[in-house]
N, C-alpha and C positions, 0 to 999 in steps of 0.2 A: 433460487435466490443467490445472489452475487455474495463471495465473500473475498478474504486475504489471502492471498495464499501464501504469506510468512505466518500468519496467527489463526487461520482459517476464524474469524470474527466475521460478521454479516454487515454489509457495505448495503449501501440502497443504493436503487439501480441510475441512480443519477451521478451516485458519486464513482461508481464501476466506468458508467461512458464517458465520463470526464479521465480519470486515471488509469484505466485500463489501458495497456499498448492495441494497438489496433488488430481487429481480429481474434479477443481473446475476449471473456465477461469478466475475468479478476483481476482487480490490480493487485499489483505485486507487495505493496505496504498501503496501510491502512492509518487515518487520526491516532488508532490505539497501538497503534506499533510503536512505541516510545522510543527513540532511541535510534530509531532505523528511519535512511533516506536510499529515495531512487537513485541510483547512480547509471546512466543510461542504460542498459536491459538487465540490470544487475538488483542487488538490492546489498547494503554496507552499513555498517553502525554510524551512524555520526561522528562528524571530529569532534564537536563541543554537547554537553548532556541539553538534552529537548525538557529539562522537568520547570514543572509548573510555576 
């Protein structure tokens, strides 16, 4: 099963071949990753808070 690999959370495998870099089954951040965005093959806190 696909998960995060900042939160090791479980991704469904639709939303892994969508965000996943290619060649890989995890993306790198996750919906549940709060806080945190892709910054090209990186991964970085947000400039402004993601909350609800």
């Amino acid at each position: 099963m696909p998960e995060c690999q900042n939160c090791e959370s479980f991704v469904t495998p639709a939303y892994a071949r969508v965000f996943a870099p290619d060649g890989m089954d995890n993306p790198r951040v996750c919906p549940y990753c709060e806080d945190m965005v892709r910054d090209g093959a990186d991964v970085r806190p947000a400039r402004s808070p993601r909350s609800h």
